[in-house]
C-alpha positions in Angstrom: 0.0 0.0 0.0 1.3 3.2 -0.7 -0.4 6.6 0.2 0.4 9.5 -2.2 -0.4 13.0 -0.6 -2.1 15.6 -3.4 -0.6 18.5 -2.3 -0.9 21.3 -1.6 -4.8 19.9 -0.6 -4.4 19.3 2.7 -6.1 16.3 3.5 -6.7 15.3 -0.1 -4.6 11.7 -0.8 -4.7 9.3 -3.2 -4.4 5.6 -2.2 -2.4 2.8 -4.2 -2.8 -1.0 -3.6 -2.2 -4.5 -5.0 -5.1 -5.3 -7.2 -3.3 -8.5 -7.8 -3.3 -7.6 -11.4 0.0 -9.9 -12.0 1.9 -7.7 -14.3 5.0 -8.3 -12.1 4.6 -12.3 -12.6 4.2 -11.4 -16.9 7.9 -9.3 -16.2 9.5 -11.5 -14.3 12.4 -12.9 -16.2 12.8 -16.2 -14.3 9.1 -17.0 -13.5 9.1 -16.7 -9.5 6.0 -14.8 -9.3 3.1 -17.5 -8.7 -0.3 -17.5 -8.8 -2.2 -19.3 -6.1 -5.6 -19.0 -4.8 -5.8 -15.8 -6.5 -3.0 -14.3 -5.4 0.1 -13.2 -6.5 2.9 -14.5 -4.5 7.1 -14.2 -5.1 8.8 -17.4 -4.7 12.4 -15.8 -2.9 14.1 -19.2 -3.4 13.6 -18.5 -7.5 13.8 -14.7 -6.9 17.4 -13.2 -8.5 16.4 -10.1 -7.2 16.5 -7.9 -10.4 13.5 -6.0 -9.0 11.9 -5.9 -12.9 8.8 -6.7 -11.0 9.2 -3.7 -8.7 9.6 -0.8 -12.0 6.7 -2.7 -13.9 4.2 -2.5 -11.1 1.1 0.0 -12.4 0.2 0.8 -9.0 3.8 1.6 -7.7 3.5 -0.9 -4.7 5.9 -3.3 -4.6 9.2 -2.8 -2.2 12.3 -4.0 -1.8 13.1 -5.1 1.4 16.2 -3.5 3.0 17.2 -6.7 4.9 17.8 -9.3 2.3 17.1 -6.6 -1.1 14.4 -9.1 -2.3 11.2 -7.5 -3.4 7.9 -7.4 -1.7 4.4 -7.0 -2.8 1.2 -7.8 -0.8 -0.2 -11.4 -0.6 -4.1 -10.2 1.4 -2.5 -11.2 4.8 -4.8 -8.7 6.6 -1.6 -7.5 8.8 -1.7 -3.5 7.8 -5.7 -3.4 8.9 -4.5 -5.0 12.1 -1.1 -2.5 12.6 -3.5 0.5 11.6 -3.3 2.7 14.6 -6.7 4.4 13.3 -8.5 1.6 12.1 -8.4 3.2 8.4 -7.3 -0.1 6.8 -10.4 -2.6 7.1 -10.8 -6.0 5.8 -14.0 -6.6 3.8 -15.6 -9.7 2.7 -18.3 -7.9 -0.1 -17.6 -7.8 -3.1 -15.9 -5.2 -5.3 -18.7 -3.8 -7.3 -17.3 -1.5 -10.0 -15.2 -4.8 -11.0 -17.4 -7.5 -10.3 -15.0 -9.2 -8.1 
């Protein structure tokens, strides 16, 4: 997730998120970005760490981790809505209706 301020609007932001869209698994020049269950996952075992997935992703989400410089993308783990200190992050269950999903 990545919040993007639109200043000089105070209190005007734009929010970015993994829509699990998989262009970073179509980039990925040794295949370790897997689908499963619906969601996009990086295998770090097959990971070379190139980051090609990191500068294709539309939404500008994916990280790389400083630790271990492997990149880092949200799998729907539900652990930023629990870390939110203002509850702004919630998980839903309905269904997305402008996509149908």
């Amino acid at each position: 997730m990545r919040i993007e301020g639109l200043f000089p609007s105070p209190g005007h932001y734009q929010i970015h998120f993994c829509d699990q869209c998989g262009i970073c698994a179509e980039v990925c020049p040794v295949e370790a970005i897997e689908l499963k269950d619906g969601i996009y996952r990086i295998n770090e075992e097959e990971c070379i760490a190139c980051h090609e997935c990191v500068e294709a992703c539309p939404q500008s989400v994916m990280i790389i981790k400083g630790e271990d410089d492997m990149p880092a993308k949200c799998v729907l783990c539900g652990e930023c809505a629990a870390v939110c200190p203002r509850e702004a992050i919630i998980i839903s269950k309905e269904k997305n209706i402008a996509e149908g999903k």
